[in-house]
C-alpha positions as CSV (number, residue, x, y, z in Angstrom):
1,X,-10.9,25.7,-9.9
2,X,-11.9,28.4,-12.0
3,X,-8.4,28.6,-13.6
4,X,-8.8,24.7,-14.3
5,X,-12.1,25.2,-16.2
6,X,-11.0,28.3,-17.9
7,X,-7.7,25.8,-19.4
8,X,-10.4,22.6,-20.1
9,X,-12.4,25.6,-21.9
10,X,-9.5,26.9,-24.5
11,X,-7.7,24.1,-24.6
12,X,-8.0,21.4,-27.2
13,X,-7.9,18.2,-25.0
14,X,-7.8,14.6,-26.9
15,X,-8.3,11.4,-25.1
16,X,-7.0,10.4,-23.1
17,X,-5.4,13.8,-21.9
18,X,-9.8,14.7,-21.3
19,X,-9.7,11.8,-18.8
20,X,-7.0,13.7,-16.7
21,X,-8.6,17.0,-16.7
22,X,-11.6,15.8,-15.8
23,X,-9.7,13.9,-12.7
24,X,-8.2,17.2,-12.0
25,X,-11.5,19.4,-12.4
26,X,-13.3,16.9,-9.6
27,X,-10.6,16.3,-7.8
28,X,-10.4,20.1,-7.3
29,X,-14.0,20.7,-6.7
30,X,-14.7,18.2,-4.2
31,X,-11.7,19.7,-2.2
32,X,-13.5,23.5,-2.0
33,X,-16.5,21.8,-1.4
34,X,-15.4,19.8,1.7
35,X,-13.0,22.5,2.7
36,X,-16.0,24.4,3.4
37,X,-17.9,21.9,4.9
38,X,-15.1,21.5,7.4
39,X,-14.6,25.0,8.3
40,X,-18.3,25.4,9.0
41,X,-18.8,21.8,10.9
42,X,-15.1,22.0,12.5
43,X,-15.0,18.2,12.3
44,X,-12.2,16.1,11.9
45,X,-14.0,13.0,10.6
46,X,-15.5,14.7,7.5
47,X,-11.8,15.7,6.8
48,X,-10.3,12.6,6.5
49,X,-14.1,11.7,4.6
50,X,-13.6,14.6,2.1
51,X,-9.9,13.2,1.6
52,X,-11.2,10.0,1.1
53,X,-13.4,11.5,-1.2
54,X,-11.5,13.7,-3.3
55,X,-8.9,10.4,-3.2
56,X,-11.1,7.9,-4.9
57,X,-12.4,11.1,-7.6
58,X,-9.3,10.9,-8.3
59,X,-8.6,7.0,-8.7
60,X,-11.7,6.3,-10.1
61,X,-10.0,8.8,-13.4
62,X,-7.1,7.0,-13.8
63,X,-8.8,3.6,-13.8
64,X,-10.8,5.3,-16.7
65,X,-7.5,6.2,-17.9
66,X,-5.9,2.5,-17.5
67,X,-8.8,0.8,-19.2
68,X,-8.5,3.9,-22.3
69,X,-5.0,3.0,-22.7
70,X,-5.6,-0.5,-22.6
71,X,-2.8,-1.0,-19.4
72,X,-4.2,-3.9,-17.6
73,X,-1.3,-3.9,-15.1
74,X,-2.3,0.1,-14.4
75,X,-5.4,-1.5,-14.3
76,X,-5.2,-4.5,-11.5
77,X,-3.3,-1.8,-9.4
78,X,-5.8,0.8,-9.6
79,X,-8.4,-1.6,-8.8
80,X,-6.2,-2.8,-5.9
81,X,-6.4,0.7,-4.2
82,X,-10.0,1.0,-5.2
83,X,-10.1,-2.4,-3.1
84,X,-8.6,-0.3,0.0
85,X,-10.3,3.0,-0.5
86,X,-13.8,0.8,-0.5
87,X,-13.3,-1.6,2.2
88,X,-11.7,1.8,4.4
89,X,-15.1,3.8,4.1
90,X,-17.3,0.5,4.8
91,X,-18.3,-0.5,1.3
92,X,-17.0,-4.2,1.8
93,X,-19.3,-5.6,-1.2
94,X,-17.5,-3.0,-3.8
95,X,-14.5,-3.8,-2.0
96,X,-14.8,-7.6,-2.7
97,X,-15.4,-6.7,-6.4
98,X,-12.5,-4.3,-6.8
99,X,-10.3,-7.0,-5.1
100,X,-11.5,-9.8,-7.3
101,X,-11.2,-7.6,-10.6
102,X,-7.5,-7.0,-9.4
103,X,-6.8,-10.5,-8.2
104,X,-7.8,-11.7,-11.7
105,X,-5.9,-9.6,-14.1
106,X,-2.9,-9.4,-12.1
107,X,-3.0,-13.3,-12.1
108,X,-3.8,-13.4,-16.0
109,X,-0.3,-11.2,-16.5
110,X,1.4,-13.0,-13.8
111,X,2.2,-10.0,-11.5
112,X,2.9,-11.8,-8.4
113,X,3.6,-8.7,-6.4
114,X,0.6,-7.1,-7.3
115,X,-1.2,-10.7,-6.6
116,X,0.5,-10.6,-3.0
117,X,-0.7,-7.1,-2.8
118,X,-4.5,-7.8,-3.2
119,X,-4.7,-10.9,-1.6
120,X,-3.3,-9.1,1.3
121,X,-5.9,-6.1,1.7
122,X,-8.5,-8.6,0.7
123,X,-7.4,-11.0,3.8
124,X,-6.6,-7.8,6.1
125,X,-9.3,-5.1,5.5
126,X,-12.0,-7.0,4.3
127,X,-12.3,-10.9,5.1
128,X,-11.3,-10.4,8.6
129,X,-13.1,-7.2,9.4
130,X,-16.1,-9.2,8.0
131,X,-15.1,-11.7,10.5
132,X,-15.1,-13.7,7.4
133,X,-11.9,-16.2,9.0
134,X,-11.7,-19.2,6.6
135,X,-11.4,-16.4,3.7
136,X,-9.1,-14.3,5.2
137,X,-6.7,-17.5,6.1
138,X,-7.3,-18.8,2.4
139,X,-5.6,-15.5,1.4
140,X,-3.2,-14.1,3.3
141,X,-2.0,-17.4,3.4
142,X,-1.3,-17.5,-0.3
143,X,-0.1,-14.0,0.1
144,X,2.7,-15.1,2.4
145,X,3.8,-17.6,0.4
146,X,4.2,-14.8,-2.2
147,X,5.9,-12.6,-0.3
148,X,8.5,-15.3,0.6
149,X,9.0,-16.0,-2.8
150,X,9.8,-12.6,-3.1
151,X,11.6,-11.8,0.3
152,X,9.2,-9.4,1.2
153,X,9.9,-9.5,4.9
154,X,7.9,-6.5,6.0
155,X,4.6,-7.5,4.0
156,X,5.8,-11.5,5.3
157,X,5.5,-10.1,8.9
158,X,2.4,-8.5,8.5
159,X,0.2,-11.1,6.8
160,X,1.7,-13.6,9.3
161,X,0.7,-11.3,12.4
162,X,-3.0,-11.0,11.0
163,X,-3.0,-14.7,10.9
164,X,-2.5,-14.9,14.3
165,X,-4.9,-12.6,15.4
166,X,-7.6,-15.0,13.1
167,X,-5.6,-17.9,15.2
168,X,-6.7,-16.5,18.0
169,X,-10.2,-15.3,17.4
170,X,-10.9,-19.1,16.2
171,X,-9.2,-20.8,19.4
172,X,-6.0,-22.2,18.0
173,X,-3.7,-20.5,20.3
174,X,-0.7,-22.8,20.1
175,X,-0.9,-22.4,16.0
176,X,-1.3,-18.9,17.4
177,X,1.8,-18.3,19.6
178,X,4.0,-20.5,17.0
179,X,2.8,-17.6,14.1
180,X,3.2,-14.8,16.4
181,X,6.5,-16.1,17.4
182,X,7.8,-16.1,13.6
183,X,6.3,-12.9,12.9
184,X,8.3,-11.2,15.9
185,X,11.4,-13.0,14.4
186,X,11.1,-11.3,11.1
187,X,10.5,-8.1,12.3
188,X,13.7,-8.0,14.9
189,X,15.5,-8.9,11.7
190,X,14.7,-5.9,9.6
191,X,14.8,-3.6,12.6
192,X,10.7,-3.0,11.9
193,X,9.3,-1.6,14.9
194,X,5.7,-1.7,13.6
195,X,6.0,-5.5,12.6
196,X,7.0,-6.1,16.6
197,X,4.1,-4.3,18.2
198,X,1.7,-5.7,15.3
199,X,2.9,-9.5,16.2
């Protein structure tokens, strides 16, 4: 850290090369910080909290970066994992936002991927977790239309498996059993091991 500063100190840094040291500065610092928090605490869940941490120090400089350079497909991606690192740590309001930012610039440049990608996280780690059912159908059902548009079989097989867990939760097991059944189908096909035990 103190070699980091010493560099940002006698280094003349334009934009947006000041947006990546500054990433790297707290990405740095909130990693000795936490380190020592975890050797004195000896807890695993303020780990994987610091990582998340130091993670999203990290993101939120490059979306700074993104929006500099004026790269609004960086942009919808960044915002995409800021969807995910939100909705992991329990901030589903901030993870809605992040997800709608995303969802709309990737559907303004017509980055179907990347609209299959949100639409995804949005259905999986926030709608459903939220218990939020006729949302999370809305989306990952448009998300699995994308992603056999694009023959995305693994992300094909996951969407349709968290469909039938909503299937289930809302009492439609035969809608349930028929999803479940197709998801299984696709994931003996690409040998995907996760995709059976998911469906």
């Amino acid at each position: 850290l103190v070699l980091l500063a010493l560099l940002w100190a006698t280094t003349n840094v334009e934009r947006p090369g000041r947006t990546i040291w500054l990433a790297v500065l707290g990405y740095a610092l909130v990693h000795l910080v936490a380190d020592a928090f975890v050797r004195d605490a000896a807890l695993l869940g303020a780990f994987v909290q610091s990582q998340v941490l130091a993670l999203g120090v990290a993101v939120v400089a490059a979306l700074a970066l993104a929006r500099e350079l004026k790269n609004e497909s960086a942009e919808a991606r960044i915002l995409w994992n800021l969807l995910y690192l939100s909705a992991i740590t329990s901030r589903m309001s901030e993870a809605i936002a992040y997800g709608e930012r995303s969802l709309a610039l990737a559907r303004k440049l017509g980055l179907r991927e990347q609209i299959a990608y949100t639409l995804s996280d949005l259905g999986t780690h926030v709608y459903y977790q939220l218990i939020e059912f006729e949302q999370a159908r809305a989306v990952l059902r448009e998300s699995s239309a994308i992603w056999q548009e694009l023959d995305n079989q693994p992300m094909l097989a996951n969407d349709l498996s968290t469909l039938c867990l909503i299937h289930v939760y809302c009492g439609e097991y035969k809608e349930a059993m028929r999803v479940s059944d197709e998801a299984m189908r696709r994931s003996e096909l690409i040998g995907s091991l996760w995709g059976q035990a998911y469906s």
